[in-house]
C-alpha positions as CSV (number, residue, x, y, z in Angstrom):
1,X,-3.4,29.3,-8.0
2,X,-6.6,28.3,-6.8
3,X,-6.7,24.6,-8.8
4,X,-2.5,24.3,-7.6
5,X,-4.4,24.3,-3.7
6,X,-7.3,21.8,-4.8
7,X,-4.4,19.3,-6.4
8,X,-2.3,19.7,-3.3
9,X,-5.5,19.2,-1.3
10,X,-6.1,16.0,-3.1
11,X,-2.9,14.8,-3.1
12,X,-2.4,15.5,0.4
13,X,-5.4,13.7,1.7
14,X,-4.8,10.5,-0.7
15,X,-1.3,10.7,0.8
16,X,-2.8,10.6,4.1
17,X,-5.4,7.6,3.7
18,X,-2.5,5.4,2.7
19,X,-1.8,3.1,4.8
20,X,1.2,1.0,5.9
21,X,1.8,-2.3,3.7
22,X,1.9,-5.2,6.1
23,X,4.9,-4.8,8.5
24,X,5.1,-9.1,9.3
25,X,5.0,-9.0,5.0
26,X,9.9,-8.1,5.6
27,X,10.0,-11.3,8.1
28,X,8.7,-13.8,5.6
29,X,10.2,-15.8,3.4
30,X,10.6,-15.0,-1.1
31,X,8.9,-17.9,-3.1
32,X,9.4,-17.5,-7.0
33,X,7.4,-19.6,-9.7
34,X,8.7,-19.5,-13.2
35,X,9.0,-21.3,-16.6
36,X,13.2,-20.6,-16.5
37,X,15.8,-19.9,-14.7
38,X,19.6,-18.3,-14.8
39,X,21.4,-17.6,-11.4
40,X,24.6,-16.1,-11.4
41,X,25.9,-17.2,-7.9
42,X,28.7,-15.4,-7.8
43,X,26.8,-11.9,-8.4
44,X,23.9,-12.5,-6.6
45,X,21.7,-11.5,-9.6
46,X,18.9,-14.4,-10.4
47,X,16.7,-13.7,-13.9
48,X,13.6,-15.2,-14.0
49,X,11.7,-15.6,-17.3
50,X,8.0,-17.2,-18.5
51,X,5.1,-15.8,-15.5
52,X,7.0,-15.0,-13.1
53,X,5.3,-14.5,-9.6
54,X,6.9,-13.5,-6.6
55,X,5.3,-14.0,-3.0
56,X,6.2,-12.6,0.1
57,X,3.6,-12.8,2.6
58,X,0.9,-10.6,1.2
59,X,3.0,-9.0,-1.2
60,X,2.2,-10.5,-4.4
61,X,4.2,-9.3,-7.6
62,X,3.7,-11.0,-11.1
63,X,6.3,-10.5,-14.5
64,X,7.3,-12.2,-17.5
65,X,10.5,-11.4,-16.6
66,X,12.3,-10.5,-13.0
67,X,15.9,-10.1,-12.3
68,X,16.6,-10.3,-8.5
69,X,19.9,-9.1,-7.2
70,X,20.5,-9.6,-3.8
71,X,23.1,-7.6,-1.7
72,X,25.9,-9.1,1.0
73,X,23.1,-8.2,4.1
74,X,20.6,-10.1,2.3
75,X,18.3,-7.7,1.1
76,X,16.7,-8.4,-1.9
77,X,16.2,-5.6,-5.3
78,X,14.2,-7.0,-7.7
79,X,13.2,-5.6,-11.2
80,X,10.0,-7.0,-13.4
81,X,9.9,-6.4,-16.7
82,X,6.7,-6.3,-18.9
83,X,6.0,-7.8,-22.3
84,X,4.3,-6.8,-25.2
85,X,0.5,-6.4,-23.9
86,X,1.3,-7.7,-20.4
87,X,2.2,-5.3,-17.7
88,X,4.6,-6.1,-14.2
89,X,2.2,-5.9,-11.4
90,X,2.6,-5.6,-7.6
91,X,-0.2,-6.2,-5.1
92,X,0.6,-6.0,-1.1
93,X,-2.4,-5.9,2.1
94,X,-2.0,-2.7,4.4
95,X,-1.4,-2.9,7.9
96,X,-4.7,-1.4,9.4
97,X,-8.6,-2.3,10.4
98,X,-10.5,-3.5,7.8
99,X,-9.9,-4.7,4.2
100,X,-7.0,-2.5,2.5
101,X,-4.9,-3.0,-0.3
102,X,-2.8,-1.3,-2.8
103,X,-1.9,-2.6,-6.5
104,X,0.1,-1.0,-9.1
105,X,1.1,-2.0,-12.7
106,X,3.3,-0.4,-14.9
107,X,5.9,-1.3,-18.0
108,X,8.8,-2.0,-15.3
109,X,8.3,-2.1,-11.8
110,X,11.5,-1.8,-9.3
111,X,11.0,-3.0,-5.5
112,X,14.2,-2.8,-3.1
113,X,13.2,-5.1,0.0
114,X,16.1,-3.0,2.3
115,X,13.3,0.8,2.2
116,X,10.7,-1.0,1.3
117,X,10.2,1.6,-1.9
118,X,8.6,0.1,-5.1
119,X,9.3,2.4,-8.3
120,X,6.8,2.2,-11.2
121,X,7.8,3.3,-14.7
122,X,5.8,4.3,-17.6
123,X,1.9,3.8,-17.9
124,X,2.2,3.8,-14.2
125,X,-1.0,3.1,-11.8
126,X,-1.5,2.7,-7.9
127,X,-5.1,2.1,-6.3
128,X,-5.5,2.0,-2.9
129,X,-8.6,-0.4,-2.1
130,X,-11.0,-1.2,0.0
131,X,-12.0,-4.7,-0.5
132,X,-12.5,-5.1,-4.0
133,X,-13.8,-1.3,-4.7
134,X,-11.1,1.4,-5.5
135,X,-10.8,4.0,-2.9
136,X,-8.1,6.7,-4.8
137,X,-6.2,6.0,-7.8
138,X,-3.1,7.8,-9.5
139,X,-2.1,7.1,-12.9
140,X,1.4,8.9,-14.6
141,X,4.5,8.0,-16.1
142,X,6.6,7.6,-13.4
143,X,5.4,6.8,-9.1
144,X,7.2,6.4,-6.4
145,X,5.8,4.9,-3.3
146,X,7.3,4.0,0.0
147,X,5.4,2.2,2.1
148,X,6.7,2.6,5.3
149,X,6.7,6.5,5.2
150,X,3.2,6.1,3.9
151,X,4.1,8.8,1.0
152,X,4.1,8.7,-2.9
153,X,5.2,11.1,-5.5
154,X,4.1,11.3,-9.3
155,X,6.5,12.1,-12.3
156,X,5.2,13.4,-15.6
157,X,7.8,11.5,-17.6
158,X,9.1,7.9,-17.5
159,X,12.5,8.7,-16.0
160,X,11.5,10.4,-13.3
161,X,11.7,13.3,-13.5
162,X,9.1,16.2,-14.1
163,X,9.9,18.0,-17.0
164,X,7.4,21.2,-18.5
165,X,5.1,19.9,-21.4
166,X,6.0,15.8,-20.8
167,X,2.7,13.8,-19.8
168,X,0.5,14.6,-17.4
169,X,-1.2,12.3,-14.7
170,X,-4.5,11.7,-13.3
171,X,-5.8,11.3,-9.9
172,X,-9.1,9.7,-8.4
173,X,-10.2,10.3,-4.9
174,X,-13.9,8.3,-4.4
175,X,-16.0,10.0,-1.8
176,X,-15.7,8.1,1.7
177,X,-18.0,5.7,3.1
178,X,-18.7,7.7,5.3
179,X,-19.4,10.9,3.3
180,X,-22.0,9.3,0.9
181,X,-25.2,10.5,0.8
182,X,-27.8,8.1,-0.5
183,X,-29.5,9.2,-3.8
184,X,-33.0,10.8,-3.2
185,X,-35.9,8.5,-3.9
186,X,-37.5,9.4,-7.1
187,X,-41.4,10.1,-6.8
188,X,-44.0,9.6,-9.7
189,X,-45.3,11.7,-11.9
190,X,-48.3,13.3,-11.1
191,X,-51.6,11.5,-12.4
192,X,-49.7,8.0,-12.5
């Protein structure tokens, strides 16, 4: 019982020093680099193949592979897809004072531009960070985060779903700034 309150604890204070990804990030325009292209007009549904990287504003999102349907409003769902040894990644600047970012990777990353949710599955991470240094971090099979309700959630199984003895994840919460406490000086031996 006890260590179900200090995971909830962490959880809910990670949850709460997430910030908002950039809001002026929905207004700006989708560029796409790639070795290939095949675009099904008709369908809406683009695949993009050979280093795919997707920019929109600060959100930065890099694939071997991408499919990118878009629906009759315009919105755009796109899906990247890893390769052997290379992993989709996602990378978008918070809204906020200071320097703050979060980056995930996993084996297939789905982002709908319409909620603004982006869906990592299997060997999934998120950092949240502060410049370059790593504030939290989350790693599990499946995470969900949704960046305008400033909330994420963390499967134990690449579906998902939380099923009893799948996976389990791991969470990292480094002390704040403003919590450190310098390391005490170390003094000489006597007699030295």
């Amino acid at each position: 019982m006890k260590m179900t309150k200090l995971i909830l604890s962490a959880a809910l204070l990670l949850a709460a020093c997430v910030a908002q990804a950039e809001k002026a990030d929905s207004s700006k325009p989708t560029q796409i680099t790639f070795d290939q292209l095949e675009s099904d007009d008709v369908k809406q549904i683009k695949t993009f193949t050979g280093n795919v990287v997707l920019t929109r504003g600060t959100l930065l999102m890099k694939s071997p592979k991408a499919v990118v349907t878009e629906d009759p409003e315009g919105y755009q769902f796109v899906v990247l897809n890893s390769a052997p040894g290379v992993q989709a990644t996602f990378r978008q600047k918070l809204d906020g004072a200071g320097d703050q970012w979060v980056e995930g990777q996993a084996d297939r990353i789905e982002y709908d531009n319409k909620t603004e949710l982006v869906k990592l599955y299997a060997k999934a991470q998120i950092k949240r960070l502060e410049g370059a240094k790593a504030a939290s971090q989350v790693d599990g099979e499946f995470i969900s985060y949704d960046s305008r309700k400033e909330f994420f959630a963390v499967k134990n199984t690449p579906s998902g779903e939380s099923k009893p003895g799948a996976g389990r994840s791991t969470m990292v919460i480094q002390p704040s700034s403003k919590l450190a406490v310098p390391a005490p000086a170390t003094q000489p031996a006597p007699g030295k």
